[in-house]
C-alpha positions in Angstrom: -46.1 -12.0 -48.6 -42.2 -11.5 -48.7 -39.9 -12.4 -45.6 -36.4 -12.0 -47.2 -35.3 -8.8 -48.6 -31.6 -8.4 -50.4 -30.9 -4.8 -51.5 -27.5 -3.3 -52.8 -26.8 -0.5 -50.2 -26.9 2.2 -52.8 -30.1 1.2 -53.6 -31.8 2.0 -49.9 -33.5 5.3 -49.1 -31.0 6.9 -46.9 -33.1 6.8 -43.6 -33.2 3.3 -44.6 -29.2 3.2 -44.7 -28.8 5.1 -41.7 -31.3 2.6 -40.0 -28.9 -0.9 -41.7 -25.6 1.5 -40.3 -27.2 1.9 -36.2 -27.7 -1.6 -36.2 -24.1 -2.8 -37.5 -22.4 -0.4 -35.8 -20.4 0.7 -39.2 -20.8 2.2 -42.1 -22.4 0.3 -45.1 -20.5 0.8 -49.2 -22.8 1.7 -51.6 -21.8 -2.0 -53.2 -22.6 -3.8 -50.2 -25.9 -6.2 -50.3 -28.4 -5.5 -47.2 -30.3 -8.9 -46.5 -33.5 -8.4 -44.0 -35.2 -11.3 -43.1 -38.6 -11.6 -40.8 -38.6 -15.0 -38.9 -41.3 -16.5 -37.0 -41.1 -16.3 -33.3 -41.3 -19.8 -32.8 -38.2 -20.4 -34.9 -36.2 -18.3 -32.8 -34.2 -20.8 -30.3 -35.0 -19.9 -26.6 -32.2 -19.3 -25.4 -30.0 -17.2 -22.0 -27.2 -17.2 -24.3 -28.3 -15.6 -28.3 -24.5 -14.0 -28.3 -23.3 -16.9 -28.8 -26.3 -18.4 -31.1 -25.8 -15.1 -33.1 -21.9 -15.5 -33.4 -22.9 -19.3 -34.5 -25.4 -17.4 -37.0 -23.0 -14.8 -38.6 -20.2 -17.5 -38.9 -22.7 -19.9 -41.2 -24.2 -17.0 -43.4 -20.2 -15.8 -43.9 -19.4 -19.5 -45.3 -22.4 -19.5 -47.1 -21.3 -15.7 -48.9 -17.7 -17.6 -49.6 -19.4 -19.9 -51.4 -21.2 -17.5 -53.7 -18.6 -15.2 -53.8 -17.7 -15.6 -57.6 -21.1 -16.0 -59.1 -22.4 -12.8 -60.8 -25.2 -10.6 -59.2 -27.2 -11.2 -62.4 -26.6 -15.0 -61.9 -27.9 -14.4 -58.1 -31.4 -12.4 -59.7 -31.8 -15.2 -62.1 -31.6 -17.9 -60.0 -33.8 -15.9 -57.2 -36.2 -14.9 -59.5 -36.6 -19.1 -61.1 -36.9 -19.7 -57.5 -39.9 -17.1 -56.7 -41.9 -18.3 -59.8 -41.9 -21.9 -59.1 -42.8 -21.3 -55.3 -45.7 -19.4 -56.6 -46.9 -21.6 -59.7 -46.4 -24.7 -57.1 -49.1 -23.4 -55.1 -52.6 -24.5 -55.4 
């Protein structure tokens, strides 16, 4: 069972698109990534104030990007892909 998704924006059905653009509040390019990710309840912080917790959230993923921002998205697929098969060879 899968809880990340990454799709190029061209790539999503356009109800799909439309949905990715509502929740933004912007348009999406065509060459943008869309990254969905289901989490657990329980590792969702309790907290009155998620603005802030979601500002924290959006600052760390935009450093992470940075950091990525010169490798190739075939290098990305590779390394993603390596990843997936040892995750499911590991199991037993």
């Amino acid at each position: 069972m899968q809880n990340v998704s990454i799709q190029k924006a061209s790539e999503l059905p356009a109800g799909v698109k439309s949905a990715v653009e509502t929740l933004l509040g912007r348009r999406i390019e065509g060459d943008e990534e869309v990254t969905v990710a289901a989490v657990p309840p329980q590792q969702v912080p309790r907290s009155d104030n998620r603005a802030a917790i979601s500002r924290k959230l959006e600052g760390f993923l935009s450093r992470r990007a940075e950091k990525i921002a010169d490798v190739s998205g075939e290098e990305l697929d590779a390394a993603i892909d390596e990843a997936v098969d040892h995750v499911r060879h590991s199991r037993g």
